[in-house]
N, C-alpha and C positions, 0 to 999 in steps of 0.2 A: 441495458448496455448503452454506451455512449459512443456515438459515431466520432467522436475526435477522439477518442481516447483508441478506438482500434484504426484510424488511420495512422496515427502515434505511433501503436506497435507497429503498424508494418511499417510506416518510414525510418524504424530505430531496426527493421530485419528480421523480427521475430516473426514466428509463425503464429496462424490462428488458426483460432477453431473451428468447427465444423459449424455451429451454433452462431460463432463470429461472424462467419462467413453467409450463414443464412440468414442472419440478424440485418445486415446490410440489403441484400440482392432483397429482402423480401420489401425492407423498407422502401427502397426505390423505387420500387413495381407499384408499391401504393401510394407512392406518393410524398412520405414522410418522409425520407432524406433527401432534400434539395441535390439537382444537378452539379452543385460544384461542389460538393460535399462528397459524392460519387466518383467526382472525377481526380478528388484530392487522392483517395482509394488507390484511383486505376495509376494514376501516375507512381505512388509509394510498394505499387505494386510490378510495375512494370521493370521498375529502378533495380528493386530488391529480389526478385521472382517469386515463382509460387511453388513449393513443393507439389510430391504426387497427391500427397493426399489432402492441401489446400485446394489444388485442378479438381481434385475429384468431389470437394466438396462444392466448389465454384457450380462446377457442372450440376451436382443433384437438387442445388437452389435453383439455376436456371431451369431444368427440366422440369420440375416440380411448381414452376411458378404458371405451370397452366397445364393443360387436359395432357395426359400421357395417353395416347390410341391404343386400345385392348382389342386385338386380332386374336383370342381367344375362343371365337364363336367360330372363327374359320380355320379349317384344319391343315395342316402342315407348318414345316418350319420355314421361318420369314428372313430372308437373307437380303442386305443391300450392298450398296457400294458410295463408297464419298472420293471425290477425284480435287483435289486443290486445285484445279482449275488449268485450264492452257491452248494454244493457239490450234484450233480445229481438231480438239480434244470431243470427238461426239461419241466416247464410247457407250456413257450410259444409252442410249437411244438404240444401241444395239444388243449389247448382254442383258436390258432390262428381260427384249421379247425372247430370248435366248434362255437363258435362265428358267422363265418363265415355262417356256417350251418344254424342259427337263423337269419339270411337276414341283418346281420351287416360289414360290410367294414373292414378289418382289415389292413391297412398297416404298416408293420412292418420294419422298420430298427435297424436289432442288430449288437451284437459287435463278436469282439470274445474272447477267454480264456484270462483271467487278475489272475496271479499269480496261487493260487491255485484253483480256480474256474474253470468252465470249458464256453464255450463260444457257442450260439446259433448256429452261422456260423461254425464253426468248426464243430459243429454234422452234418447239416445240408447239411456240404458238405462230409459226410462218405457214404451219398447217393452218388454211381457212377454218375458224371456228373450235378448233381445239382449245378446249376450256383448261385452266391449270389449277383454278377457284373454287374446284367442287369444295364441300363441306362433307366435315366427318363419314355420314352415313354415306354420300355419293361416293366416297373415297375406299370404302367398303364395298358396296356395291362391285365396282371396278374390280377390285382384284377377286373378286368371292368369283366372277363372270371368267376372267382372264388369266388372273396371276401375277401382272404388272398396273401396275399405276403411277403414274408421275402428275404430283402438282407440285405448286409451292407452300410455302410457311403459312399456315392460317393465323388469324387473331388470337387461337389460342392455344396454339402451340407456342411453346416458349417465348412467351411476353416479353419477359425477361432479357433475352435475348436481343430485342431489336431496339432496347433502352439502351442500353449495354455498348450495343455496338454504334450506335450514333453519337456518344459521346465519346468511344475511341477512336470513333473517326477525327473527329475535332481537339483533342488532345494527344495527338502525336501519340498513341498507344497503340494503335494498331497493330505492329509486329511482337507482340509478345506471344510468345509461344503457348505459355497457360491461358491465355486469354480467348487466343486461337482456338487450344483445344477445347476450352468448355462450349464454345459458340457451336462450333460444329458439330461436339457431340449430344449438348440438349439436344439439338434437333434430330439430330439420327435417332436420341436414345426415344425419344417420342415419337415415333413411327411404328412402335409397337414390332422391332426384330429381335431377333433371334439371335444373328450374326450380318458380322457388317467384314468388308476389304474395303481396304484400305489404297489409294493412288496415290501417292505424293508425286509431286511433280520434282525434277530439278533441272535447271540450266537458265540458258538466258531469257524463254517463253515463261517459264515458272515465277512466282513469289518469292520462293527460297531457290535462290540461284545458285548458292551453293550446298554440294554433298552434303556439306559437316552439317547445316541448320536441316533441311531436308530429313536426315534420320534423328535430329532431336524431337524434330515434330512428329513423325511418325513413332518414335517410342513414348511419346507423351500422350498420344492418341489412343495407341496397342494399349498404356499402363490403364487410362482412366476405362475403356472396353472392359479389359479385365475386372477393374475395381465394380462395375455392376454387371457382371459373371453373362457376360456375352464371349460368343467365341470371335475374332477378329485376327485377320492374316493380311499383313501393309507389304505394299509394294513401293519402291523408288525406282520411279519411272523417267525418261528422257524426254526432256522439254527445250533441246536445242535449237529444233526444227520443227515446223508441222504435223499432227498427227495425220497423216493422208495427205491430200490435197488441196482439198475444199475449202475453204475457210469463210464463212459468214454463215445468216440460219439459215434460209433454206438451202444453200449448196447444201449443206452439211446436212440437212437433211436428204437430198439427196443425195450423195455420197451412203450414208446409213444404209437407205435401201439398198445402191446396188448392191452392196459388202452383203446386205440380208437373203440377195436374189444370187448371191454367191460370186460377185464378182472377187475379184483376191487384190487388195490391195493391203500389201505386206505388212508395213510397220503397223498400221491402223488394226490389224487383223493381230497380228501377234500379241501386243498390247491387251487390243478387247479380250481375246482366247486365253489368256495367263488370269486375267480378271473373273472371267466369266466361269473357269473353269476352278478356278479357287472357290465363287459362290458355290458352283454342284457340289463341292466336295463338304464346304463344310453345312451345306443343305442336308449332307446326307445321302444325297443320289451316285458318287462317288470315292473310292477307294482313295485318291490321291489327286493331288490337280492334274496331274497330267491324264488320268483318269476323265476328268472334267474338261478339262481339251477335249479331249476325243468327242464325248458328250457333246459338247456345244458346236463341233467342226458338222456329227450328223443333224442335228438342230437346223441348222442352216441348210446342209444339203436337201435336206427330205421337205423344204419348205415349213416346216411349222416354225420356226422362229420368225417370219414374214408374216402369215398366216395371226400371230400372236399379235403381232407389230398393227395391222391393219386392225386387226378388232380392239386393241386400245384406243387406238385414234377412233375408232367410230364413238366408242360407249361414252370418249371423254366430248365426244360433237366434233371432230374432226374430220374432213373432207376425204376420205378416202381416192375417190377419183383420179386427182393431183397424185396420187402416190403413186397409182397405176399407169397413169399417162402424165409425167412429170413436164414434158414440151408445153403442156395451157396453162403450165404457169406465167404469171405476169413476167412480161422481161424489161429488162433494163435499158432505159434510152439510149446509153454508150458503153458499148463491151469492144475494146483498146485489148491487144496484145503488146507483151512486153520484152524485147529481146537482147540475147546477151550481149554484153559491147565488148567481152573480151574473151582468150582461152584459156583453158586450164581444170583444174580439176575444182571440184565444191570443197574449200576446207569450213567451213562455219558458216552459219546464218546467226543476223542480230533475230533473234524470232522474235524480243520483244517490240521491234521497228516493224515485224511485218504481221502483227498484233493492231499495232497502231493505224497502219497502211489502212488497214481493213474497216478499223473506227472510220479514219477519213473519209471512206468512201460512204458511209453510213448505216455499216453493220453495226455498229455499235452506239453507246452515248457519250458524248465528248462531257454534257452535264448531265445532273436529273430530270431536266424537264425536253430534254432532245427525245425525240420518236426514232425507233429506227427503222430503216428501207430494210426491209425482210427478203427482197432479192438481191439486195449489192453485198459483195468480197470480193474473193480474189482466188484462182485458182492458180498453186503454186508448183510447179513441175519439180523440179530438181530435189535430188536428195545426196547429203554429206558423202562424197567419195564419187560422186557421177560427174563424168568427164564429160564436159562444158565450151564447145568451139561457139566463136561467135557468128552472130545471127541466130541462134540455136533458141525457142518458145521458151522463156521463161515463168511467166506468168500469164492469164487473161483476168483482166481487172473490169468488174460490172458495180455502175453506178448511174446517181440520175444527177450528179453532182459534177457536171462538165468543168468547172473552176478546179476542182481537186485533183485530177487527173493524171496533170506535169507533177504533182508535188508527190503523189504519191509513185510516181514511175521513179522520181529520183531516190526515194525515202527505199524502195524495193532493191532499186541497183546498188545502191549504199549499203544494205544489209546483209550483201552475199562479199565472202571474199574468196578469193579461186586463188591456187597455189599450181607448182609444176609438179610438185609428188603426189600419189596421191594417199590424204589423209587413211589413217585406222579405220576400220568397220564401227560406227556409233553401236555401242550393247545399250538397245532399247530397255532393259530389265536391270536398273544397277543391282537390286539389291533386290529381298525376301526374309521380310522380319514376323516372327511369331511369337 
């Protein structure tokens, strides 16, 4: 085959083959098609899109360009969860040990922070000494022990994948939606599950801010699942506001536990229990999700979903202590309270501004090579439809970055707007696609 000759067809809109398609992805992984030869590809592809079953073959090159995990030695069915990402979004850190709790296998491989979102691995590792690096056998080990395991993307888990995506970074490709899809699902499909759900995010904290892309990705995701006879159930979930309150890693890790030790914080909780209880069911351990709600609501009561929680973090080298007595953790030089300057009711938050806020403070990475303060965010009170008189705790903003402060108090008070009626009830669950 000739690499100009199938850039050709896709920039003239035709489709390729499966062979086409792997003829490419395998060449670039070794080496033999130059980067801009690749990226001639991604852009005639981006342009023209990629059907289901180009996604699907995109996807079984990247999976296959390195080790696929065989959890075959260990018994039961392996169910995950993929979340596109959003503003103190820490579900997996709760339904992993939850799940887990209900006698389901959770292996998990996440990312970390992607712009203004915040990232698994990053919280994950605000626990002292929580390793996210194991390797294959260690990765095993964990879940054969617990049931849950969370790292990241090793060297050889889809190679492929991390070529791929640094060239669409650099070529303005990054929003395509087949592109998207295959990224995400090599790596789920290499995790060795069973069944995966599905979180799409939408609104102004999300990537696809609107409805309409939102469920294209999400049936783009469900089709290629299907195409390698996995069971998978996607949700469109609400990303206009805060999931909870917390927002940076270790808040958010904090926040996790209480929710684990039963505290009730509503949208946070309802979101996880729709998710968590879609895994029990298609685990097996339940009749229906609602089924699996119930499951995972006594998970949490009766403690063993904490109990789950705490013996991951040990096995993976994590400090358990700090989980139990969360006060010795290191604090922040300057914790500012933030309050309202006017009245009225909460009609909208920019969530993606109060995304941003929280990078400022230095939860996040502004570049690559930034570190980040694993105890600065922002804890954000109010939610759409709560009536808001002035003076009234808006936020409390923790950072070691005292120049940032004023900028981000304005960037916070700028991303709420308050009306005199007051807004619809936000339906945290748009949507439930199978």
């Amino acid at each position: 085959m000739n690499p100009v000759e199938l850039i050709k067809k896709k920039r003239d809109g035709k489709i390729l083959t499966e062979s086409e398609i792997e003829f490419l992805v395998s060449n670039l992984t070794k080496g033999k098609i130059p980067d801009y030869q690749f990226s001639a590809f991604l852009m005639a592809g981006f342009l023209n899109g990629l059907n289901k079953q180009e996604t699907a073959a995109l996807t079984r090159s990247m999976l296959y360009s390195g080790k696929v995990i065989d959890l075959s030695s260990i018994p039961g069915i392996k169910v995950d969860k993929h979340s596109t990402g959003g503003i103190g979004d820490k579900t997996s850190l709760i339904l992993a040990p939850i799940v887990a709790a209900a006698g389901i296998k959770v292996p998990m491989i996440s990312g970390r922070g992607l712009g203004h979102t915040g990232g698994t691995l990053d919280k994950l590792e605000s626990i002292p000494g929580f390793r996210t690096d194991l390797n294959l056998s260690e990765y095993k080990n964990v879940i054969r022990k617990c049931g849950a395991v969370l790292i990241g993307q090793t060297k050889e888990i889809a190679p492929a994948d991390k070529l791929i995506y640094a060239l669409r970074d650099v070529t303005a490709t990054v929003e395509s939606i087949p592109f998207i899809t295959a990224s995400i699902m090599s790596k789920k499909l290499a995790e060795g599950i069973d069944g995966l759900v599905l979180d799409i995010k939408t609104g102004s904290g999300a990537f696809m801010k609107k409805m309409e892309d939102s469920k294209k990705l999400a049936l783009s995701l469900i089709n290629t699942a299907k195409a390698f006879d996995k069971k998978v159930i996607g949700f469109i979930t609400d990303m206009n506001q805060p999931l909870g309150n917390y927002i940076g890693n270790w808040l958010e890790i904090y926040e996790s536990v209480k929710v684990l030790q039963g505290e009730k914080v509503e949208d946070l909780l309802e979101v996880t229990l729709n998710l968590s209880g879609a895994m029990i069911f298609l685990g097996g351990k339940a009749k229906s999700i609602k089924e699996g709600i119930e499951i995972s609501k006594k998970m949490i009561a009766n403690g063993k979903a904490f109990e789950i929680f705490l013996k991951m973090v040990q096995l993976q080298g994590g400090n358990i202590s700090l989980l139990k007595q969360p006060e010795k953790y290191p604090k922040s030089k300057i914790h500012e309270k933030l309050f309202a300057d006017g009245n009225g009711f909460l009609e909208s938050t920019d969530n993606y501004e109060i995304g941003m806020a929280s990078l400022e403070l230095g939860a996040g990475r502004m570049t690559m090579a930034d570190k980040i303060d694993m105890k600065a965010g922002i804890i954000f009170y109010p939610k759409i439809g709560d009536r808001i008189k002035k003076g009234d705790l808006i936020a409390e903003l923790f950072t070691d970055k005292k120049e940032k402060v004023d900028e981000v108090k304005k960037k916070l008070l700028s991303s709420i707007k308050l009306s005199q009626t007051r807004p619809a009830q936000v339906k945290l669950i748009k949507s439930m696609l199978t």
